[in-house]
MARLOPA-960020 format. One record per residue (C-alpha): residue number from 0; x, y, z. Coordinates in Angstrom, 2 decimals. Layout:
<site><seq>NUM</seq><c1>X</c1><c2>Y</c2><c3>Z</c3></site>
...
//
This chain:
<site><seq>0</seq><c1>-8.56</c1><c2>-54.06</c2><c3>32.25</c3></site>
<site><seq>1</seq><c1>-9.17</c1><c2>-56.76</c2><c3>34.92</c3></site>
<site><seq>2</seq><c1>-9.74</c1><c2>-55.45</c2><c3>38.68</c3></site>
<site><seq>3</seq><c1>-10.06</c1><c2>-58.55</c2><c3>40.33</c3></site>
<site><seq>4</seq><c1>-9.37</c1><c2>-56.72</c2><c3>43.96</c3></site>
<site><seq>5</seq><c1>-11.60</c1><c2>-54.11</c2><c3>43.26</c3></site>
<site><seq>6</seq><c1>-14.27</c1><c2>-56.16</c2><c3>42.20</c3></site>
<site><seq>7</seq><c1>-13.76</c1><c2>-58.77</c2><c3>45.31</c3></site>
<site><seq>8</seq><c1>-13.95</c1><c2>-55.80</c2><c3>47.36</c3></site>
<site><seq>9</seq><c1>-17.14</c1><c2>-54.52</c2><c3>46.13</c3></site>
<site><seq>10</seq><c1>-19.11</c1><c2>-57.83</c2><c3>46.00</c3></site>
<site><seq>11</seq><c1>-18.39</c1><c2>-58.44</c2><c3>49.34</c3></site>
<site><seq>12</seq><c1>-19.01</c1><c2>-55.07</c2><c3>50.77</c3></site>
<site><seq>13</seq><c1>-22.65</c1><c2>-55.33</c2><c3>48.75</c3></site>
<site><seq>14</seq><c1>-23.10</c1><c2>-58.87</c2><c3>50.24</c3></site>
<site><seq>15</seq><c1>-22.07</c1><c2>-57.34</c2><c3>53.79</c3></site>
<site><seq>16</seq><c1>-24.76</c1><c2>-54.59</c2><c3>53.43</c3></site>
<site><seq>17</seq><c1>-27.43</c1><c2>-57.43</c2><c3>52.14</c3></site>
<site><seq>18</seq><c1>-26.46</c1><c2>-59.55</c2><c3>55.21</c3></site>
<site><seq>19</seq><c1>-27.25</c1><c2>-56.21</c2><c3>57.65</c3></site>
<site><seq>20</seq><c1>-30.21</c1><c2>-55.91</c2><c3>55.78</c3></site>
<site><seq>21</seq><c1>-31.35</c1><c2>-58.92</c2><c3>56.11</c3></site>
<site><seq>22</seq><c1>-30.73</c1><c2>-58.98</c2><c3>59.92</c3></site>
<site><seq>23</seq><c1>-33.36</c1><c2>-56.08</c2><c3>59.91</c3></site>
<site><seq>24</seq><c1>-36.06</c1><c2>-57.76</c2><c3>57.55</c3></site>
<site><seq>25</seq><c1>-35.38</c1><c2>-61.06</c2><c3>60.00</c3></site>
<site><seq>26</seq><c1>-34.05</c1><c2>-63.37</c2><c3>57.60</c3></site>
<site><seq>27</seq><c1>-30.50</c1><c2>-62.83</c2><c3>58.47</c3></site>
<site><seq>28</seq><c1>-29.68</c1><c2>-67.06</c2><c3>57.43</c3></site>
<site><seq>29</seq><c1>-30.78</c1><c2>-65.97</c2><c3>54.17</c3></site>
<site><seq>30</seq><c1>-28.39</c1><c2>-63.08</c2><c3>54.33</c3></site>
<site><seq>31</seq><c1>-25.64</c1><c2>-65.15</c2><c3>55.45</c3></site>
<site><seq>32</seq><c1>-25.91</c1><c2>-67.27</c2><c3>51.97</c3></site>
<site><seq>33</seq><c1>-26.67</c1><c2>-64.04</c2><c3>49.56</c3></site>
<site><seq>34</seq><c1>-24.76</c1><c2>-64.03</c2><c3>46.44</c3></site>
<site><seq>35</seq><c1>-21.79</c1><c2>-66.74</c2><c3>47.17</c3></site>
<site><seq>36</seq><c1>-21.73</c1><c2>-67.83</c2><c3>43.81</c3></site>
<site><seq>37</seq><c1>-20.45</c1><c2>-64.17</c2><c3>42.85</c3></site>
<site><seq>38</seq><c1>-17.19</c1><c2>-65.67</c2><c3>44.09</c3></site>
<site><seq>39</seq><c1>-17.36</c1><c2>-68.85</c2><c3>42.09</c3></site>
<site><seq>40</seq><c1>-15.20</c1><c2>-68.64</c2><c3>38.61</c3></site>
<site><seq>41</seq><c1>-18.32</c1><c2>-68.55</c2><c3>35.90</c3></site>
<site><seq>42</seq><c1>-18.77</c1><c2>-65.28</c2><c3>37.74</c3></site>
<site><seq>43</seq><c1>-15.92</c1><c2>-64.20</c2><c3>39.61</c3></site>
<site><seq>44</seq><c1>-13.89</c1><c2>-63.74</c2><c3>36.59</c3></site>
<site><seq>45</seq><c1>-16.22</c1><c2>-61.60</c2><c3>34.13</c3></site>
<site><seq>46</seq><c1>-16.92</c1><c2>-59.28</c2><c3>36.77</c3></site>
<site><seq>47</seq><c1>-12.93</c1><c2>-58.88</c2><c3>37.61</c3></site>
<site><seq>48</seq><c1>-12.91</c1><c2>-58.36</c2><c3>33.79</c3></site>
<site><seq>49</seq><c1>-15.95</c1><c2>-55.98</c2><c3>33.43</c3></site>
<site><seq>50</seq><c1>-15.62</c1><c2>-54.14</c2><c3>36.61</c3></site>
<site><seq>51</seq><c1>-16.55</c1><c2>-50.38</c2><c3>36.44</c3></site>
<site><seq>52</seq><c1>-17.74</c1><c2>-49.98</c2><c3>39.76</c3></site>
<site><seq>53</seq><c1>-20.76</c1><c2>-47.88</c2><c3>38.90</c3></site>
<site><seq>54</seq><c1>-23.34</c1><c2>-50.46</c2><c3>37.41</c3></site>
<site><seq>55</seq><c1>-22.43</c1><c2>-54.45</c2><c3>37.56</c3></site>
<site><seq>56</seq><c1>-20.29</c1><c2>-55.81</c2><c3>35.29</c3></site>
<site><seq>57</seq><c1>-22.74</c1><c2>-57.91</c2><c3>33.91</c3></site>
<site><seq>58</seq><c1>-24.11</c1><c2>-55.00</c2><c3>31.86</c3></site>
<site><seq>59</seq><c1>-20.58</c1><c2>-54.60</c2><c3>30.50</c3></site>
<site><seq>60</seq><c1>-20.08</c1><c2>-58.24</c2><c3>29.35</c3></site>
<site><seq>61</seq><c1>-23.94</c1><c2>-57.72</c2><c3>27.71</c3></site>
<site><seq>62</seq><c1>-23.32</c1><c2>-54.94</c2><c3>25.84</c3></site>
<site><seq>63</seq><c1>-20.24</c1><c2>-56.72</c2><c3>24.24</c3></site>
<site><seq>64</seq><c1>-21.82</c1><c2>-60.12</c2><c3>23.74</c3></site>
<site><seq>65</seq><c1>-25.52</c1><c2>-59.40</c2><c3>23.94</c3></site>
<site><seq>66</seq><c1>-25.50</c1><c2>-61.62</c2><c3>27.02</c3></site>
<site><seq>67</seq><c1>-24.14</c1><c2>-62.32</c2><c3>29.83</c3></site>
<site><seq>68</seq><c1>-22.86</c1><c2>-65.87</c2><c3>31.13</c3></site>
<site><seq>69</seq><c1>-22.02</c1><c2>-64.41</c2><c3>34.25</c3></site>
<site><seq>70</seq><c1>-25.92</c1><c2>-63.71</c2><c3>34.41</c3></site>
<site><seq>71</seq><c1>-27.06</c1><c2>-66.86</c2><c3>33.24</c3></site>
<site><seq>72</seq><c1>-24.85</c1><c2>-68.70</c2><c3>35.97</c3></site>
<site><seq>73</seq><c1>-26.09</c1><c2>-66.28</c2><c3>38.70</c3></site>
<site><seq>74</seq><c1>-29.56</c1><c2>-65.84</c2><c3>38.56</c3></site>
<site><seq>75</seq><c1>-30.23</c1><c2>-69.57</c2><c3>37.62</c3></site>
<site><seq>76</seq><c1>-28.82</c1><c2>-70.38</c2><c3>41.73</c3></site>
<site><seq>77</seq><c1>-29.98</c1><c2>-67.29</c2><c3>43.31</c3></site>
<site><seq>78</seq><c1>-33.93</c1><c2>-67.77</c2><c3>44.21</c3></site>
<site><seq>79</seq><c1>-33.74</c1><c2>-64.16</c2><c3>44.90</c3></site>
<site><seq>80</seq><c1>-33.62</c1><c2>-62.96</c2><c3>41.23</c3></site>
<site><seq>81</seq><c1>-36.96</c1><c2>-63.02</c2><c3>39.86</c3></site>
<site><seq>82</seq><c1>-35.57</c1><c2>-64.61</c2><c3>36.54</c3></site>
<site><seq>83</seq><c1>-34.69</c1><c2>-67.76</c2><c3>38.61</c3></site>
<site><seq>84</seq><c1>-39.11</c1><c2>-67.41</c2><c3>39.20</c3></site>
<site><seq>85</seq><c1>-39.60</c1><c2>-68.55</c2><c3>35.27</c3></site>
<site><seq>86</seq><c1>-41.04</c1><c2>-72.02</c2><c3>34.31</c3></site>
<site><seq>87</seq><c1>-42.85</c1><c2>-73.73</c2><c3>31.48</c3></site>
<site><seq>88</seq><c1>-46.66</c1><c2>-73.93</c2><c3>31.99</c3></site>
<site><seq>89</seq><c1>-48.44</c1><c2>-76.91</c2><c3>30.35</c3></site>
<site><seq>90</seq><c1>-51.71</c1><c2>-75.50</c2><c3>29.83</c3></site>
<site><seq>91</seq><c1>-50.75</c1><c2>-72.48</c2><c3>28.16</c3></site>
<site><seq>92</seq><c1>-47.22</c1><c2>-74.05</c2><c3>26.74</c3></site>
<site><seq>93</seq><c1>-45.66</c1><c2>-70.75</c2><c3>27.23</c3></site>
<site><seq>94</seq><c1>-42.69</c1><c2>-69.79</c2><c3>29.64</c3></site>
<site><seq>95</seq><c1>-44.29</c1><c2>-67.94</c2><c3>32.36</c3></site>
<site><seq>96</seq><c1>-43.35</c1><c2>-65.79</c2><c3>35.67</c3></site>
<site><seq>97</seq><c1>-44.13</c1><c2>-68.04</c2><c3>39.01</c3></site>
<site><seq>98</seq><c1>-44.99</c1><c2>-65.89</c2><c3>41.87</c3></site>
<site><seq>99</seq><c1>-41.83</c1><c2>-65.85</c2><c3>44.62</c3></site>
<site><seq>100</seq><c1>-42.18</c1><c2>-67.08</c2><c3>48.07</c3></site>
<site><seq>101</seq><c1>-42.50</c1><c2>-64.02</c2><c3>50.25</c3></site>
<site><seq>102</seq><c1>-38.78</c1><c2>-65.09</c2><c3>51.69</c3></site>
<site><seq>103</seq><c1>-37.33</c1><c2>-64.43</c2><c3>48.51</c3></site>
<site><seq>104</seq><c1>-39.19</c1><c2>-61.34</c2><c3>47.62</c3></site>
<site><seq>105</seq><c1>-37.92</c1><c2>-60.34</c2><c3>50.83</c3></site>
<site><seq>106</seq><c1>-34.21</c1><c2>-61.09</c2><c3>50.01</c3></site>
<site><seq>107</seq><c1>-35.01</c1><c2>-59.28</c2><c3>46.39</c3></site>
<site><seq>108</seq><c1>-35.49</c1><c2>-55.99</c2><c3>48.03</c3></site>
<site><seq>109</seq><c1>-32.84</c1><c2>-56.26</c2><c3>50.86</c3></site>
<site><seq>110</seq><c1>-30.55</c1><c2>-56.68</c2><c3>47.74</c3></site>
<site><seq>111</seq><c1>-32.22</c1><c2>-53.92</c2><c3>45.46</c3></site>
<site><seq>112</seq><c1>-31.48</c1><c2>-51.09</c2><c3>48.45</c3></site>
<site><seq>113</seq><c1>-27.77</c1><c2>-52.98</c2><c3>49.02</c3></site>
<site><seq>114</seq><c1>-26.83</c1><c2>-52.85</c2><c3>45.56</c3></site>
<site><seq>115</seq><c1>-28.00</c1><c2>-48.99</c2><c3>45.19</c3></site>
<site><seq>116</seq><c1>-26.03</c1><c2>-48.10</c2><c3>48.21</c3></site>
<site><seq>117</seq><c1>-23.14</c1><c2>-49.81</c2><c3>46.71</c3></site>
<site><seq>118</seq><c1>-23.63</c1><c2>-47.67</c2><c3>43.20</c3></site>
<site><seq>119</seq><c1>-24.58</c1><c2>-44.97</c2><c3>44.24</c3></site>
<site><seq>120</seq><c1>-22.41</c1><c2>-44.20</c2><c3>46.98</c3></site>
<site><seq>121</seq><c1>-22.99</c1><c2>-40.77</c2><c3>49.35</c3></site>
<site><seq>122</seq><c1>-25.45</c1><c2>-39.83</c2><c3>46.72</c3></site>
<site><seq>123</seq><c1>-28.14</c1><c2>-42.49</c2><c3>47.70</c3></site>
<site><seq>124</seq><c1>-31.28</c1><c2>-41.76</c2><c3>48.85</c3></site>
<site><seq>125</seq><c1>-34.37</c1><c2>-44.36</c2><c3>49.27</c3></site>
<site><seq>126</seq><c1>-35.73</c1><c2>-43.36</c2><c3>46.33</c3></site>
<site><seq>127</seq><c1>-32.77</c1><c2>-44.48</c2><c3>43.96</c3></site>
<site><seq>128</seq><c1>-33.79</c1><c2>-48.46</c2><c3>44.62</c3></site>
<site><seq>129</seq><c1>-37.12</c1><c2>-47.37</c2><c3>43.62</c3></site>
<site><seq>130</seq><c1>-36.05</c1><c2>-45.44</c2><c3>40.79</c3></site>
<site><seq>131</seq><c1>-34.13</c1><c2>-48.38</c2><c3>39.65</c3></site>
<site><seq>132</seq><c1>-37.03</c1><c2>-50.74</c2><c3>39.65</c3></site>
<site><seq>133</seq><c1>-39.11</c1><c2>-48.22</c2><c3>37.52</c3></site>
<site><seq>134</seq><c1>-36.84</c1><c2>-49.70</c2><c3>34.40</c3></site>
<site><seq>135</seq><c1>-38.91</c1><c2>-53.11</c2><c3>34.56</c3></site>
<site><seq>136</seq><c1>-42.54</c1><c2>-51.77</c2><c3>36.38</c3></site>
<site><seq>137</seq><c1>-45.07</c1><c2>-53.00</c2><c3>34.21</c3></site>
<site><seq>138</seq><c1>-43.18</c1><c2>-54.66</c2><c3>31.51</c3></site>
<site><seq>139</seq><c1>-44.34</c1><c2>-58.39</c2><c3>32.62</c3></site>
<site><seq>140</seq><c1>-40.93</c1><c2>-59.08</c2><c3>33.90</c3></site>
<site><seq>141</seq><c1>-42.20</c1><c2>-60.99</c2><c3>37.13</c3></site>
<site><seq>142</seq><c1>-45.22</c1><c2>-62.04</c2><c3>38.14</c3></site>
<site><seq>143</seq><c1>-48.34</c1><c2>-59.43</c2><c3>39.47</c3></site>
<site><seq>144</seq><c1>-47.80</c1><c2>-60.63</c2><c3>42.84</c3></site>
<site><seq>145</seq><c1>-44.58</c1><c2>-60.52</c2><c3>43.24</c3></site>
<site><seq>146</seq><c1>-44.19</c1><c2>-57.01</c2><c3>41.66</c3></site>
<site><seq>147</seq><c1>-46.97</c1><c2>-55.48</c2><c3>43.72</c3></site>
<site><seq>148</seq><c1>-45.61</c1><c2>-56.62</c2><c3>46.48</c3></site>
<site><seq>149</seq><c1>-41.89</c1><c2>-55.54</c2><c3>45.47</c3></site>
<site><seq>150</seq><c1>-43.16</c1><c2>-52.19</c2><c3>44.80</c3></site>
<site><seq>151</seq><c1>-45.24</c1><c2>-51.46</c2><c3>47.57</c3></site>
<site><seq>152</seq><c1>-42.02</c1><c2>-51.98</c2><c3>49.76</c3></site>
<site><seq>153</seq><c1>-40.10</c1><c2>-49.76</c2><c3>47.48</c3></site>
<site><seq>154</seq><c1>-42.51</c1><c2>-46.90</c2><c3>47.71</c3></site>
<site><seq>155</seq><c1>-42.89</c1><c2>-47.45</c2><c3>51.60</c3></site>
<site><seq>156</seq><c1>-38.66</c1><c2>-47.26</c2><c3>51.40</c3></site>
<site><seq>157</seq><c1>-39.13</c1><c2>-43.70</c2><c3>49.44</c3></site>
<site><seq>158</seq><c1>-41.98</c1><c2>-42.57</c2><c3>51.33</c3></site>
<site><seq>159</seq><c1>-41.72</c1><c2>-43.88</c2><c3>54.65</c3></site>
<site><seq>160</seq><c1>-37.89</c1><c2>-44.68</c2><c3>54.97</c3></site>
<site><seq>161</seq><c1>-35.81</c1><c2>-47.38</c2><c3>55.83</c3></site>
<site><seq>162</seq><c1>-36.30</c1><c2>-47.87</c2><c3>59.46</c3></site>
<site><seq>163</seq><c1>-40.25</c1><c2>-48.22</c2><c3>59.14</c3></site>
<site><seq>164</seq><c1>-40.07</c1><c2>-50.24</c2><c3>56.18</c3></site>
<site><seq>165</seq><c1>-37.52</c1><c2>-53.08</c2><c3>57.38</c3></site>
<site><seq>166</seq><c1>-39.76</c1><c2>-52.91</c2><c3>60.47</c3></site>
<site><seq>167</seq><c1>-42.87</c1><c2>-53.68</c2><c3>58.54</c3></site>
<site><seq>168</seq><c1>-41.44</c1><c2>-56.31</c2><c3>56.99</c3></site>
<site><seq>169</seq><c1>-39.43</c1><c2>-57.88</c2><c3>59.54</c3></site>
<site><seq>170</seq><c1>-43.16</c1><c2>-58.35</c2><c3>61.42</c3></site>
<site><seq>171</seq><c1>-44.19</c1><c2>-60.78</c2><c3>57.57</c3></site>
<site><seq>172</seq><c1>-44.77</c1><c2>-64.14</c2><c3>57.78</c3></site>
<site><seq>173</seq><c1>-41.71</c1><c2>-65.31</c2><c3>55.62</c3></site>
<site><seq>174</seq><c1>-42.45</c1><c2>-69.14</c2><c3>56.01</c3></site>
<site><seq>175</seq><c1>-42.83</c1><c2>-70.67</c2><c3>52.62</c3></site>
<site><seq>176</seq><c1>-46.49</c1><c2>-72.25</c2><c3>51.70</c3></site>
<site><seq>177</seq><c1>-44.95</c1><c2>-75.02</c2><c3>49.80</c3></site>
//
């Protein structure tokens, strides 16, 4: 069945919630640009098609195709997806994960707690965007780095709560190195 108001409505309350939480981890620009190419066609239309509106519609379109275009289009524009963090290394000629500027790992998590506010609904707690990360911890998905710095925010977020964790990292030196 295609929902393409329901969907529209839920990408842009999740982007709304990424932009506020943004604004708190003081990259609210950043906010401002999160996710617009949700709204382009290549994505737009899957997740109209695949909508469920308890997990993203990507999943859907995976389990049918074992991929998902929608995916591919997304996370190869949005620096905020580790995937987008993958290169070829010369030395090793492997594909390997390149660690995230801080700015990005930043956006990452505002968008991790966004999107598990948007699932989960009244049942969310700040342990369900930790929980959620648990599927990948460990599995060489992203660079050390990146994922020890990822998850030491997401713990602080269980343990410590959202307040005193946007805090924390609203006081980070987001200015790229490069």
């Amino acid at each position: 069945m295609f929902h393409p108001i329901k969907h529209f409505i839920t990408i842009t309350n999740h982007r709304h919630k990424v932009i506020a939480h943004c604004a708190k981890a003081g990259i609210l620009w950043q906010g401002l640009r999160h996710d617009l190419s949700k709204y382009s066609p290549i994505e737009f239309i899957p997740g109209a098609k695949y909508y469920q509106g308890t997990r993203s519609p990507n999943e859907k379109e995976r389990e049918l195709y074992g991929y998902s275009a929608a995916w591919l289009h997304h996370k190869g524009r949005n620096r905020h997806h580790y995937e987008y963090w993958n290169d070829y290394n010369p030395k090793t000629r492997s594909i390997e994960n390149v660690e995230m500027p801080i700015r990005y790992v930043v956006e990452m998590f505002c968008d991790r707690v966004a999107a598990s506010k948007i699932y989960n609904k009244d049942s969310y707690t700040d342990e369900h965007p930790y929980t959620y990360y648990l599927r990948i911890k460990g599995k060489n998905r992203m660079h050390p780095n990146t994922e020890a710095l990822l998850c030491k925010w997401l713990e602080m977020l269980r343990d410590e709560g959202e307040e005193k964790t946007f805090a924390y990292i609203k006081k980070l030196d987001k200015k790229d190195k490069k």
